[in-house]
mmCIF file of the C-alpha atoms, coordinates in Angstrom:
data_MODEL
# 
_entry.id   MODEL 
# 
loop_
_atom_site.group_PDB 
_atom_site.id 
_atom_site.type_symbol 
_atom_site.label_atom_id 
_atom_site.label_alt_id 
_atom_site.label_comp_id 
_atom_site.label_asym_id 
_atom_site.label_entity_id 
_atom_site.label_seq_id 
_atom_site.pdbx_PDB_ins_code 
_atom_site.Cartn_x 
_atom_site.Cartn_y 
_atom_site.Cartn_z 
_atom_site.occupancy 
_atom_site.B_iso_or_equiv 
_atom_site.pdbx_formal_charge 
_atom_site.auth_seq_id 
_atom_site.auth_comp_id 
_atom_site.auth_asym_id 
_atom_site.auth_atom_id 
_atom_site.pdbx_PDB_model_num 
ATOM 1   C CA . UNK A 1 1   ? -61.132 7.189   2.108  1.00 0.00 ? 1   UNK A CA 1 
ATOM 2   C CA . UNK A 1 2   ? -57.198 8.076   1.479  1.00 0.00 ? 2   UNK A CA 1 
ATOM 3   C CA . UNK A 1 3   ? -56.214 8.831   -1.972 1.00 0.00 ? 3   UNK A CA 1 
ATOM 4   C CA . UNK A 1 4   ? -54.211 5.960   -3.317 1.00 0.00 ? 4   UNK A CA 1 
ATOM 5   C CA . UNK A 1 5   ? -50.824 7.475   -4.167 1.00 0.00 ? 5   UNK A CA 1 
ATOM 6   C CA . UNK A 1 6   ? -47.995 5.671   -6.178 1.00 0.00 ? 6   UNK A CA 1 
ATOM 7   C CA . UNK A 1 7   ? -47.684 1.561   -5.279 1.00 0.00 ? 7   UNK A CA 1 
ATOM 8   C CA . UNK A 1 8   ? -45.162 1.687   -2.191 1.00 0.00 ? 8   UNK A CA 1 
ATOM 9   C CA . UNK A 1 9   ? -42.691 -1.481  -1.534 1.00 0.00 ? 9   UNK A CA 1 
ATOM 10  C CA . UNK A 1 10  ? -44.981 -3.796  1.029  1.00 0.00 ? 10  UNK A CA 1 
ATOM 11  C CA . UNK A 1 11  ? -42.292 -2.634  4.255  1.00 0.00 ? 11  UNK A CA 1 
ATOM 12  C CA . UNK A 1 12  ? -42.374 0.900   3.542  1.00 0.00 ? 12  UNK A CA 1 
ATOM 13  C CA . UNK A 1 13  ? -46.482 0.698   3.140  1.00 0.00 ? 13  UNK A CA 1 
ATOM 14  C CA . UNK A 1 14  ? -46.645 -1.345  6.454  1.00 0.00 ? 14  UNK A CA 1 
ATOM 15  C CA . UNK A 1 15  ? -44.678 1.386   8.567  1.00 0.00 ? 15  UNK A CA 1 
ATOM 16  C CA . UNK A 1 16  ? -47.047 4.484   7.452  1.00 0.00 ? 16  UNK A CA 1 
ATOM 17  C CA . UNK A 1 17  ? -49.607 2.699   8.016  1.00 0.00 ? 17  UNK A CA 1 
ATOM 18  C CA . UNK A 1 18  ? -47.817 1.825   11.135 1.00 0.00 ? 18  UNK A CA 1 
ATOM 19  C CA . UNK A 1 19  ? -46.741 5.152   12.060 1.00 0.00 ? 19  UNK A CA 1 
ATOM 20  C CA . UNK A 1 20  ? -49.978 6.780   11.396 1.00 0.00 ? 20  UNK A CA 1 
ATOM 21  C CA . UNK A 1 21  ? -52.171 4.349   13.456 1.00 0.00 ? 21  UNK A CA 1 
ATOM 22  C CA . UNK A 1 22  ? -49.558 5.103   16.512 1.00 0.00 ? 22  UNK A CA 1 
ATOM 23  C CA . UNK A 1 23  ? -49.574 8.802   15.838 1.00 0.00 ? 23  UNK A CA 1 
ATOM 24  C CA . UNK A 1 24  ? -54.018 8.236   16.281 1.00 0.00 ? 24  UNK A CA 1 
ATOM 25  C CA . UNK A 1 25  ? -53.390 6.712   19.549 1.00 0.00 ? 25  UNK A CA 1 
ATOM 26  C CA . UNK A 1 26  ? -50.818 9.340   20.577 1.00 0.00 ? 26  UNK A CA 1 
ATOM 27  C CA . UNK A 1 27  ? -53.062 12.291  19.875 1.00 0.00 ? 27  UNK A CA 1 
ATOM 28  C CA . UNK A 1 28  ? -55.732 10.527  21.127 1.00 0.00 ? 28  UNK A CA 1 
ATOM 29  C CA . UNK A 1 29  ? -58.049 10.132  17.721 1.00 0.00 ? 29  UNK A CA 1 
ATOM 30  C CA . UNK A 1 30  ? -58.189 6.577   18.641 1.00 0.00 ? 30  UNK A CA 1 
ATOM 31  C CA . UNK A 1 31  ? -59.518 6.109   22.264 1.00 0.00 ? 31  UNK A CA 1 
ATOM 32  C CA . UNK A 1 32  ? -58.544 3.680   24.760 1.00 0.00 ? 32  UNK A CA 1 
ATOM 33  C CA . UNK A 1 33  ? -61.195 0.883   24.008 1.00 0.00 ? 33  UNK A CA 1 
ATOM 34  C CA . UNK A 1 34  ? -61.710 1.995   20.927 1.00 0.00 ? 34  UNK A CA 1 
ATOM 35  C CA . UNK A 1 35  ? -61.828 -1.078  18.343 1.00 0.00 ? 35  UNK A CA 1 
ATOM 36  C CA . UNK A 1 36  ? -60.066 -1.448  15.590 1.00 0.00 ? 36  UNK A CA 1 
ATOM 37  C CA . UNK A 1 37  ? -61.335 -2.909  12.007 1.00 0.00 ? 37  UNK A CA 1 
ATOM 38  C CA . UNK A 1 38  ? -58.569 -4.051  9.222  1.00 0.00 ? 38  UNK A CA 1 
ATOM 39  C CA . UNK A 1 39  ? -61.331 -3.453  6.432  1.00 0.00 ? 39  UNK A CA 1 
ATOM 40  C CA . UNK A 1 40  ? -62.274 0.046   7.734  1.00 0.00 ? 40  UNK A CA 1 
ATOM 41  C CA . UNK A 1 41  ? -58.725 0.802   8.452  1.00 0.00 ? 41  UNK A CA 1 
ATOM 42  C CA . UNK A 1 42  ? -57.365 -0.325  4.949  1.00 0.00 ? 42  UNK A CA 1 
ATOM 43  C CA . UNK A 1 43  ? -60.590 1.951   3.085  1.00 0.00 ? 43  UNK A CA 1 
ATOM 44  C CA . UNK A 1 44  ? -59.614 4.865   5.384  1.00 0.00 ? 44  UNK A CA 1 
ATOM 45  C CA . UNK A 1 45  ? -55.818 4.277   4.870  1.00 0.00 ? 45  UNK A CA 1 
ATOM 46  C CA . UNK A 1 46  ? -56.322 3.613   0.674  1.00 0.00 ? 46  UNK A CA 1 
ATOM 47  C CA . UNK A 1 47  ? -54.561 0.350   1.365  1.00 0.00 ? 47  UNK A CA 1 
ATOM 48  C CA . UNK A 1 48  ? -55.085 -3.405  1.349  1.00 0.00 ? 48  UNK A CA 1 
ATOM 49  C CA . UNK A 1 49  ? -55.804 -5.164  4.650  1.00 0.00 ? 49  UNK A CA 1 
ATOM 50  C CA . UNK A 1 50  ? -52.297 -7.056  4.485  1.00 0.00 ? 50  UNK A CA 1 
ATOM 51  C CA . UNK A 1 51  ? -49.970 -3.882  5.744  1.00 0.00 ? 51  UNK A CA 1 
ATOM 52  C CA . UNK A 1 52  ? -53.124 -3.409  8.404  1.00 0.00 ? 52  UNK A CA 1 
ATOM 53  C CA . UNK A 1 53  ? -52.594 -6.525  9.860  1.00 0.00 ? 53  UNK A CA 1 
ATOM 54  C CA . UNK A 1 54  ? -49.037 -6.082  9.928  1.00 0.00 ? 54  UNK A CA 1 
ATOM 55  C CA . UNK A 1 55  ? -49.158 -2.661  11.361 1.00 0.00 ? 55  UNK A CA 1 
ATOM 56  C CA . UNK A 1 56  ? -51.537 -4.159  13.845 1.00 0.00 ? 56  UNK A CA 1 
ATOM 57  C CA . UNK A 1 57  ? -49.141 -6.524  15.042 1.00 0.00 ? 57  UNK A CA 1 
ATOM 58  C CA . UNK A 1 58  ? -46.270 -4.379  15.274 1.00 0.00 ? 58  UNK A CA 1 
ATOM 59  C CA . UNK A 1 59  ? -48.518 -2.072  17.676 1.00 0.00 ? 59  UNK A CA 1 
ATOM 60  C CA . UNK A 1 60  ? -49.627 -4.878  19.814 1.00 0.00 ? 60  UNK A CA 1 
ATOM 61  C CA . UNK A 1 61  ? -46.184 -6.105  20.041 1.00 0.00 ? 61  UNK A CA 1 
ATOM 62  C CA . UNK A 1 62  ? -45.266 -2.106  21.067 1.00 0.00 ? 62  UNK A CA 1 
ATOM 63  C CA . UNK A 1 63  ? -48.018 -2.437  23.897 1.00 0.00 ? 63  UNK A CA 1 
ATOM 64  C CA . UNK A 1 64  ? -50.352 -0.016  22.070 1.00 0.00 ? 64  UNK A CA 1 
ATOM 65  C CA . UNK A 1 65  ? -53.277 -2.606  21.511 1.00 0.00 ? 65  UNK A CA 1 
ATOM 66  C CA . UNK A 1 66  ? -54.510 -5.707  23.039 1.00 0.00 ? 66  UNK A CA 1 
ATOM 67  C CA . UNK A 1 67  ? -56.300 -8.598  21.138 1.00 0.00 ? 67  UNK A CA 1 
ATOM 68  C CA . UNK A 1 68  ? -59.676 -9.531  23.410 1.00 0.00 ? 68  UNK A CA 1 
ATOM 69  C CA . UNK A 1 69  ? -60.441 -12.050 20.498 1.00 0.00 ? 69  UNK A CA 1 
ATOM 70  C CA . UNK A 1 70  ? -59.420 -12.975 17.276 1.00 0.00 ? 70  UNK A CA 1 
ATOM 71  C CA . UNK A 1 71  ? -62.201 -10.995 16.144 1.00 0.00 ? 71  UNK A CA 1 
ATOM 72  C CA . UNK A 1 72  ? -61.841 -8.563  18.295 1.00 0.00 ? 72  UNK A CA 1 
ATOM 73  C CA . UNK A 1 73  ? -58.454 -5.770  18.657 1.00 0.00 ? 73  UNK A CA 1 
ATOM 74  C CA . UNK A 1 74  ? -59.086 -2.969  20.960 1.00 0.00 ? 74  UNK A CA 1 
ATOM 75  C CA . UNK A 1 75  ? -56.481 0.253   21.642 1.00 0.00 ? 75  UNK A CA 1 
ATOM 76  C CA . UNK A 1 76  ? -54.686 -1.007  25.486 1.00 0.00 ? 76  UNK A CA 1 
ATOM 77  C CA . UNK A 1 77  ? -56.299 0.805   28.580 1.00 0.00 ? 77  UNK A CA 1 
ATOM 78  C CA . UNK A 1 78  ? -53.025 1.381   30.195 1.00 0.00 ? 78  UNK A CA 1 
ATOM 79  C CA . UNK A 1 79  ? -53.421 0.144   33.936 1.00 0.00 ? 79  UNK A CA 1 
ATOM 80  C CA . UNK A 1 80  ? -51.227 2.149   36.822 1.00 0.00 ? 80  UNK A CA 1 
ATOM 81  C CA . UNK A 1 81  ? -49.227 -0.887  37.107 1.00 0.00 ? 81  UNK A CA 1 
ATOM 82  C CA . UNK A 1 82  ? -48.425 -0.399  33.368 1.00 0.00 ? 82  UNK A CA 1 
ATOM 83  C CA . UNK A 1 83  ? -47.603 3.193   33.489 1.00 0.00 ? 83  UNK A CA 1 
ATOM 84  C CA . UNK A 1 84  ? -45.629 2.624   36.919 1.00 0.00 ? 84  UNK A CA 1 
ATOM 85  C CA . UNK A 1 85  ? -43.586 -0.025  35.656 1.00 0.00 ? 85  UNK A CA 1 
ATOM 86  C CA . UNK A 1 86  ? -42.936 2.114   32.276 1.00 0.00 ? 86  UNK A CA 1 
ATOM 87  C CA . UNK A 1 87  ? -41.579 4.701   34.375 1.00 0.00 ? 87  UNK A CA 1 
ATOM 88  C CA . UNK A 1 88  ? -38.963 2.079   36.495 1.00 0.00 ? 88  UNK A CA 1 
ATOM 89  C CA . UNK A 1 89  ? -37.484 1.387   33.394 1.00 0.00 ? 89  UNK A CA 1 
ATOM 90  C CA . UNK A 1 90  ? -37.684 4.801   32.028 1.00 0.00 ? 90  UNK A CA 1 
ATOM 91  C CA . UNK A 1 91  ? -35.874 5.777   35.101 1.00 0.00 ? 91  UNK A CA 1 
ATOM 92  C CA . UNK A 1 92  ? -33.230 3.299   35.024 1.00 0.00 ? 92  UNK A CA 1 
ATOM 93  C CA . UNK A 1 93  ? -32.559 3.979   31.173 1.00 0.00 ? 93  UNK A CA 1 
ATOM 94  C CA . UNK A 1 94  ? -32.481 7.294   30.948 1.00 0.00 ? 94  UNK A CA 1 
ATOM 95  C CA . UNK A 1 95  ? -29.983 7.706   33.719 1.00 0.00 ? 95  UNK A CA 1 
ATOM 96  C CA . UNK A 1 96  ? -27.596 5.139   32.482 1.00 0.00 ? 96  UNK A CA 1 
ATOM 97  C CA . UNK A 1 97  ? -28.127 7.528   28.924 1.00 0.00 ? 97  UNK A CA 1 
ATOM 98  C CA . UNK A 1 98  ? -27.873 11.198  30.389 1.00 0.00 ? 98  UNK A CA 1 
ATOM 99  C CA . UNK A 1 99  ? -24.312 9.928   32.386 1.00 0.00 ? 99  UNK A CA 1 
ATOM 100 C CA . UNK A 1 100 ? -22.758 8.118   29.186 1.00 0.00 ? 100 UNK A CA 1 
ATOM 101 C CA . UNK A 1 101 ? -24.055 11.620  26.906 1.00 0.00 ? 101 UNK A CA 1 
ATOM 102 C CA . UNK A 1 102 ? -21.798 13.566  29.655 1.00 0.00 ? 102 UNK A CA 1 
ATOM 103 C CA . UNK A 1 103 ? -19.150 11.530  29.598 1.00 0.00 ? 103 UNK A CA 1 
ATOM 104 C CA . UNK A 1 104 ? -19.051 11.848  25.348 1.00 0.00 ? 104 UNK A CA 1 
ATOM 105 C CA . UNK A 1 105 ? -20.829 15.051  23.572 1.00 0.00 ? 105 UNK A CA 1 
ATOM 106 C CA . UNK A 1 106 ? -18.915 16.690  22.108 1.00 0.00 ? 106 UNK A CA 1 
ATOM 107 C CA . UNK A 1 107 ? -19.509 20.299  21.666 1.00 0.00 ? 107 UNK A CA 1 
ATOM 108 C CA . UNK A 1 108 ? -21.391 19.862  18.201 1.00 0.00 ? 108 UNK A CA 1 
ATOM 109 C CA . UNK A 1 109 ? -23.332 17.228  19.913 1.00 0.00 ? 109 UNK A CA 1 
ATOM 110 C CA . UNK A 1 110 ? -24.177 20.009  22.741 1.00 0.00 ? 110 UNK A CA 1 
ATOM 111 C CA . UNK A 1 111 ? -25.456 22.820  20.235 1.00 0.00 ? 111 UNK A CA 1 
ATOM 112 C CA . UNK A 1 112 ? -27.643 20.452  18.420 1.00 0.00 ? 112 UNK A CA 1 
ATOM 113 C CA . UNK A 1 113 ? -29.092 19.369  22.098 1.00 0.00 ? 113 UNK A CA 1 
ATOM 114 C CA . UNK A 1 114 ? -29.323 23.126  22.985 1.00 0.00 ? 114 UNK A CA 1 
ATOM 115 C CA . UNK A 1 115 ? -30.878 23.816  19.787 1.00 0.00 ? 115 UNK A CA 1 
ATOM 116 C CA . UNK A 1 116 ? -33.728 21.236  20.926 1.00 0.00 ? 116 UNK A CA 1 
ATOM 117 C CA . UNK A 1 117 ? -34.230 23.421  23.993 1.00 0.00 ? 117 UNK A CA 1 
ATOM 118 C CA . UNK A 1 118 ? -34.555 27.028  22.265 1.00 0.00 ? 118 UNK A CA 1 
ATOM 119 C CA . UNK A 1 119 ? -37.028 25.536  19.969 1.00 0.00 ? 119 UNK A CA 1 
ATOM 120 C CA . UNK A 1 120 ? -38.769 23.785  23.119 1.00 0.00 ? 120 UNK A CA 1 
ATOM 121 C CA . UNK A 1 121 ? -38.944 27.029  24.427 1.00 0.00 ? 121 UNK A CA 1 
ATOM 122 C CA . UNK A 1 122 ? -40.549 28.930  21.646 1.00 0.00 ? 122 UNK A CA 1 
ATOM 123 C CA . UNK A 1 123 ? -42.883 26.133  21.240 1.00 0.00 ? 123 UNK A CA 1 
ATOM 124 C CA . UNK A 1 124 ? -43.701 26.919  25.116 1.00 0.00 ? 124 UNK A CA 1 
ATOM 125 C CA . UNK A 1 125 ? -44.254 30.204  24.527 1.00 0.00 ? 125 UNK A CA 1 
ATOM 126 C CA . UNK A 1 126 ? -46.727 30.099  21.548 1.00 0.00 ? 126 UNK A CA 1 
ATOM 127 C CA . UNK A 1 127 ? -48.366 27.031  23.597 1.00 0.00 ? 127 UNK A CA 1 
ATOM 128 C CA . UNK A 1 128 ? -48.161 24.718  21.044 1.00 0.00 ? 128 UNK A CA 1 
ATOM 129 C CA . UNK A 1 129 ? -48.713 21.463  23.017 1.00 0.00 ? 129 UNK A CA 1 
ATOM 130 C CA . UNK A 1 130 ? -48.238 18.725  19.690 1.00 0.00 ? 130 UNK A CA 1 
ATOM 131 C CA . UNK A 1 131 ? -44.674 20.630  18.999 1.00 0.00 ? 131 UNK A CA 1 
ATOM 132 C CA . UNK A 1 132 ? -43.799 20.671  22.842 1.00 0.00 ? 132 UNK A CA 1 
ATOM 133 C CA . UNK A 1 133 ? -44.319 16.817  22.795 1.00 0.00 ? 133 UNK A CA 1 
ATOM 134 C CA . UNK A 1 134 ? -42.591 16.472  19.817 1.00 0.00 ? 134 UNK A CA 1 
ATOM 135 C CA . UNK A 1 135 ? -39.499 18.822  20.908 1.00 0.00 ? 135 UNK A CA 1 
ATOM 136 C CA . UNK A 1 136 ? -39.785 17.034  24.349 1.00 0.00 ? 136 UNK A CA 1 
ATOM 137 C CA . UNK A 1 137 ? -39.441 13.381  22.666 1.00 0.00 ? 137 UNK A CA 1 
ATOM 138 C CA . UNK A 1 138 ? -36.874 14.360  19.995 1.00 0.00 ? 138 UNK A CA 1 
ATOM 139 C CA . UNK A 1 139 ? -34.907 16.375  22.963 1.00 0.00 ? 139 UNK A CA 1 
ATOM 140 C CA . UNK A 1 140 ? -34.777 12.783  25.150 1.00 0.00 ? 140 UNK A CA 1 
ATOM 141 C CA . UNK A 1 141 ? -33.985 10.915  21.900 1.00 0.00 ? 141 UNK A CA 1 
ATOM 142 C CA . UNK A 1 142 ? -30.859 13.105  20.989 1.00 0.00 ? 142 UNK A CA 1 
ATOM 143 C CA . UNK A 1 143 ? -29.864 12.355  24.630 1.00 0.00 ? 143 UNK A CA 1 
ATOM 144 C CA . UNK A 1 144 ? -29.664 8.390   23.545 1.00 0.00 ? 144 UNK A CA 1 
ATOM 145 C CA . UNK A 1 145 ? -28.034 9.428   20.782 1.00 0.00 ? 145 UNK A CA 1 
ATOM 146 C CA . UNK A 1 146 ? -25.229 11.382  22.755 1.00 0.00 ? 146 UNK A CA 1 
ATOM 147 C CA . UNK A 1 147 ? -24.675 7.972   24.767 1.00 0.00 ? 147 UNK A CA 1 
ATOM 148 C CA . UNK A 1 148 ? -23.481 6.628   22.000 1.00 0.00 ? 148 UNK A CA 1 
ATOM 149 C CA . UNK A 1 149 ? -24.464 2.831   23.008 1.00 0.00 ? 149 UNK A CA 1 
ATOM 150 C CA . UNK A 1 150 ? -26.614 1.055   20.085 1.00 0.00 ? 150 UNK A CA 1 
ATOM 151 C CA . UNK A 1 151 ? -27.684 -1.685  22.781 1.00 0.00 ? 151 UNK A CA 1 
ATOM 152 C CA . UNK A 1 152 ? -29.395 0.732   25.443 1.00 0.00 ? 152 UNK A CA 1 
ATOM 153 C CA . UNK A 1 153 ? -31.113 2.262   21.723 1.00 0.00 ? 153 UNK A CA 1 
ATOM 154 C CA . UNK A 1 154 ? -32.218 -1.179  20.675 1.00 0.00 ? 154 UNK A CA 1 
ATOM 155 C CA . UNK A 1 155 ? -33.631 -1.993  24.282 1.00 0.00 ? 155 UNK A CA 1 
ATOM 156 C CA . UNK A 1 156 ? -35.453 1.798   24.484 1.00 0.00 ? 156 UNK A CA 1 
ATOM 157 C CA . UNK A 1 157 ? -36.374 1.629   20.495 1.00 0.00 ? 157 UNK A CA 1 
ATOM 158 C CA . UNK A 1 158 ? -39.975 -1.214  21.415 1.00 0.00 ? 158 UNK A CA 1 
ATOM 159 C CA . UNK A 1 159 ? -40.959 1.716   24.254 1.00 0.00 ? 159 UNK A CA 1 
ATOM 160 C CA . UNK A 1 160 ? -40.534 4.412   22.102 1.00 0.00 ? 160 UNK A CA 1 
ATOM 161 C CA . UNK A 1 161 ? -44.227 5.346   21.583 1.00 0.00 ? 161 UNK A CA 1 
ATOM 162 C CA . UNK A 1 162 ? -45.286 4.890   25.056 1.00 0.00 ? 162 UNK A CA 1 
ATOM 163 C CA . UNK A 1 163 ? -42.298 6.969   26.180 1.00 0.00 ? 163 UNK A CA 1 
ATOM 164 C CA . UNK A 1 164 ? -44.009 9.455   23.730 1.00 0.00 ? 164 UNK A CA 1 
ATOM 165 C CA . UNK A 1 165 ? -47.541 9.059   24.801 1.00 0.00 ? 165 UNK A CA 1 
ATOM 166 C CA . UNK A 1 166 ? -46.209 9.159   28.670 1.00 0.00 ? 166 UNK A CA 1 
ATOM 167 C CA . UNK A 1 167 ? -44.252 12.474  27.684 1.00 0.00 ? 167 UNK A CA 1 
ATOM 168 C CA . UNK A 1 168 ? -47.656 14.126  26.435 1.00 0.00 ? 168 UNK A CA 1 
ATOM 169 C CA . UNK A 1 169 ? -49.616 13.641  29.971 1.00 0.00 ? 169 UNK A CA 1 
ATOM 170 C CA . UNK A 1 170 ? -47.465 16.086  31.773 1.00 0.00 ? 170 UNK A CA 1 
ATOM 171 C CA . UNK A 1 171 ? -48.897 19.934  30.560 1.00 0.00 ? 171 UNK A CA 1 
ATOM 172 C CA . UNK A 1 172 ? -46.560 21.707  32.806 1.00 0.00 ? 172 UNK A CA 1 
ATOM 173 C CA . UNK A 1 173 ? -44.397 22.724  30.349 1.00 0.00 ? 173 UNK A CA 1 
ATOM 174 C CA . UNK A 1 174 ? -42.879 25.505  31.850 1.00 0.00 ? 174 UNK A CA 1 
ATOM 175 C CA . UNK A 1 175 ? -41.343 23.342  34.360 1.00 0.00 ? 175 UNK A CA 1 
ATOM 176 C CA . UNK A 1 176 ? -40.462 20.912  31.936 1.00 0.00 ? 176 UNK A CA 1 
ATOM 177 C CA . UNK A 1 177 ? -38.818 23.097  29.477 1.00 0.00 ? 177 UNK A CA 1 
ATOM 178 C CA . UNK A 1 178 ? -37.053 24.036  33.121 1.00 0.00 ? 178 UNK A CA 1 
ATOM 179 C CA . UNK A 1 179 ? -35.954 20.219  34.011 1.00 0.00 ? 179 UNK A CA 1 
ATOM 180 C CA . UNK A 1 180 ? -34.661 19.987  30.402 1.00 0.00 ? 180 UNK A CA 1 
ATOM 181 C CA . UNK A 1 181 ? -32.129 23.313  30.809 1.00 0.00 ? 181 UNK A CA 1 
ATOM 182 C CA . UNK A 1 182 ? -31.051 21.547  34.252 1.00 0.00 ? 182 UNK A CA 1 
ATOM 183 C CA . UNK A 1 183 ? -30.477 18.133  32.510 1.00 0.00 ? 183 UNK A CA 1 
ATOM 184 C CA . UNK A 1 184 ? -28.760 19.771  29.847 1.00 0.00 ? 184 UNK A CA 1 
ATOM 185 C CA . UNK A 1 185 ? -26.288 21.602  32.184 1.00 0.00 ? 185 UNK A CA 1 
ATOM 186 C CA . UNK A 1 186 ? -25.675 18.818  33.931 1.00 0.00 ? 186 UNK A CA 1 
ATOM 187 C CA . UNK A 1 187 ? -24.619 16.998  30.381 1.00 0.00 ? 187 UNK A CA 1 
ATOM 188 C CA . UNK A 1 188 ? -22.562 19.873  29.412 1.00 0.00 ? 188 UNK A CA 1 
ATOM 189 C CA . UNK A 1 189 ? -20.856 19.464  32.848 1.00 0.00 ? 189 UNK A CA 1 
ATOM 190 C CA . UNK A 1 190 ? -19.290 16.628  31.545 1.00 0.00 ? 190 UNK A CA 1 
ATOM 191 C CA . UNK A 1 191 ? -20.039 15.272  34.929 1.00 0.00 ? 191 UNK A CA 1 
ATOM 192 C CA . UNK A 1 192 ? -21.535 11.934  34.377 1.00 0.00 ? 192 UNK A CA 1 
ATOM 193 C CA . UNK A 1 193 ? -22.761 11.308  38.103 1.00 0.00 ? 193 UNK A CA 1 
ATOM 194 C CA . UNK A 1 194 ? -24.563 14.572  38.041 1.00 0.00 ? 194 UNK A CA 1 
ATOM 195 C CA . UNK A 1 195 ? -26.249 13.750  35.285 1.00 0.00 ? 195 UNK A CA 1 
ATOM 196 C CA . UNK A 1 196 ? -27.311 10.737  36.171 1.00 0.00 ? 196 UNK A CA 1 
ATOM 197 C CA . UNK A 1 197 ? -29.053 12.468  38.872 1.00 0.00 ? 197 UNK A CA 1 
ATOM 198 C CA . UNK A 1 198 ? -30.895 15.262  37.319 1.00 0.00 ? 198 UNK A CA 1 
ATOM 199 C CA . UNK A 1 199 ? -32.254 12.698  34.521 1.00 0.00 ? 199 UNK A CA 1 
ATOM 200 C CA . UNK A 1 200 ? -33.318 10.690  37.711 1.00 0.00 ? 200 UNK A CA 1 
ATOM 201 C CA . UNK A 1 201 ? -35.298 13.161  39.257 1.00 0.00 ? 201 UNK A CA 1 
ATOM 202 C CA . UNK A 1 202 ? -36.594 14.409  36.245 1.00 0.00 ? 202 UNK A CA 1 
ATOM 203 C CA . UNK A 1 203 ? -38.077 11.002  35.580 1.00 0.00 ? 203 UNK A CA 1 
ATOM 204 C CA . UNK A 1 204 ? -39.355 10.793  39.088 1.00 0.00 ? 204 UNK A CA 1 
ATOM 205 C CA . UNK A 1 205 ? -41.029 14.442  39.106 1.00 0.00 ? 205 UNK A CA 1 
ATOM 206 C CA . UNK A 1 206 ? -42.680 13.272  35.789 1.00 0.00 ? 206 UNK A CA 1 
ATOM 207 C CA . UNK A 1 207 ? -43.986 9.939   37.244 1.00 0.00 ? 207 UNK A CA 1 
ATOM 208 C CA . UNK A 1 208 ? -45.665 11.730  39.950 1.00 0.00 ? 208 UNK A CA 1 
ATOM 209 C CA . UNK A 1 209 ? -47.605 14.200  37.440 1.00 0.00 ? 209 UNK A CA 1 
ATOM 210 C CA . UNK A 1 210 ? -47.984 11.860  35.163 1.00 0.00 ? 210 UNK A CA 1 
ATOM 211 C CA . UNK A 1 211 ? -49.856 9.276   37.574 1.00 0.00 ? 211 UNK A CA 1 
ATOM 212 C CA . UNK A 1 212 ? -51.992 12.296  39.202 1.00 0.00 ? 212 UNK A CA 1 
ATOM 213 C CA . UNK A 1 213 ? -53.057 12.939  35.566 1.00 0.00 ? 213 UNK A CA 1 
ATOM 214 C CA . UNK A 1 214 ? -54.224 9.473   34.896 1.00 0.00 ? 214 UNK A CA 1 
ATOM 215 C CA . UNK A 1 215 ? -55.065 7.871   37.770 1.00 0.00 ? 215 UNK A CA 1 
ATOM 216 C CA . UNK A 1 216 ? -56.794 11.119  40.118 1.00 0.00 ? 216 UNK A CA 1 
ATOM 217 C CA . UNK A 1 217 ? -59.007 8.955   42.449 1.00 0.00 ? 217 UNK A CA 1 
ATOM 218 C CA . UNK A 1 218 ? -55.684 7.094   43.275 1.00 0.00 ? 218 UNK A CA 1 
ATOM 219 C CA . UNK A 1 219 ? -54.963 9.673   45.014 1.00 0.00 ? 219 UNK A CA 1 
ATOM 220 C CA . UNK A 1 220 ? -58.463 10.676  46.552 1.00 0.00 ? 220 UNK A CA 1 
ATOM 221 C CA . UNK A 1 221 ? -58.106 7.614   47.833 1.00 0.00 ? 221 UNK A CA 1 
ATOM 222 C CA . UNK A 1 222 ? -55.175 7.594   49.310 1.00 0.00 ? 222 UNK A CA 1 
ATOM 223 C CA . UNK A 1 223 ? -55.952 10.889  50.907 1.00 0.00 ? 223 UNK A CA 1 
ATOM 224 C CA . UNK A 1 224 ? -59.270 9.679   52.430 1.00 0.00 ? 224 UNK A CA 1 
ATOM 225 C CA . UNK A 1 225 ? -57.425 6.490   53.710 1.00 0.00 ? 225 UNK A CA 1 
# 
């Protein structure tokens, strides 16, 4: 069981426990299947069941979990329909984000961005595959950021996590740190329809890793039909 620190405002309890319960899923501590018990949860956590529930309901809401019973609250099996349609919209968002970054950044903007990438790449090097996710997210992130539109944020901010957890499935990270100098370029370019493009292929390449990652006998299938 936790140690139970100072007595944290009820919101700021609720998104630890939050956060923490996502970043279980993400690392995969907590299984798909797996079920999940507010008691257990709030003895584990050192807090009461109330932030639990909350932090249970945010998740679900997020796509993480899926309630088979009132009883019963399980971490979501993501089916290929989920991860393909996760990837349309990733697709569609992140172009509309890498052309709008192009068309703004300024050159502070660019350095922070390029920053992202020599860090990415040390992180490659060493083969540190939590800090590659991380530097991968935070990289795509600073890309919204460069857009500079707070409704495309809003719209990406409930996909967040499963962005994240999407990110993590591809291991070629040579290639990705790759993608990510080419989508940079093309932002420094200032050349918003070239942009566009490279985030849309990069999007596309990582769909098709992604999905022979997860779903394998899709394509055995596929190949023996």
């Amino acid at each position: 069981m936790a140690e139970e620190g100072p007595r944290q405002p009820l919101a700021a309890t609720r998104q630890r426990v939050r956060d923490e319960l996502r970043e279980r899923i993400l690392a995969g501590r907590l299984k798909p299947g797996d079920r999940l018990v507010e008691r257990e949860l709030a003895e584990d956590l050192g807090v009461s069941r109330v932030p639990v529930r909350e932090a249970i309901r945010s998740l679900e809401a997020e796509g993480f979990l899926a309630v088979q019973s009132p009883r019963r609250i399980v971490v979501r099996q993501l089916a290929r329909a989920d991860v393909e349609e996760l990837f349309d919209v990733r697709e569609a968002l992140e172009g509309l984000a890498a052309g709008l970054a192009a068309e703004r950044a300024g050159k502070a903007e660019l350095r922070a961005l390029e920053r992202l990438l020599t860090d990415a790449a040390r992180a490659t090097e060493s083969g540190d595959p939590a800090r590659i996710t991380l530097l991968n997210t935070r990289f795509h992130d600073e890309i919204v950021a460069l857009a500079g539109n707070g409704l495309l944020h809003e719209i990406l901010r409930p996909l967040e996590g499963r962005l994240r957890w999407l990110t993590s499935q591809n291991e070629h990270w040579g290639e990705l740190l790759d993608e990510h100098r080419r989508l940079y370029d093309a932002i420094a370019s200032g050349d918003a329809a070239r942009a566009r493009a490279h985030a849309v292929e990069h999007v596309r390449v990582n769909r098709e890793v992604t999905l022979k990652t997860l779903f394998p006998e899709d394509g055995d299938e596929r190949s023996a039909g």
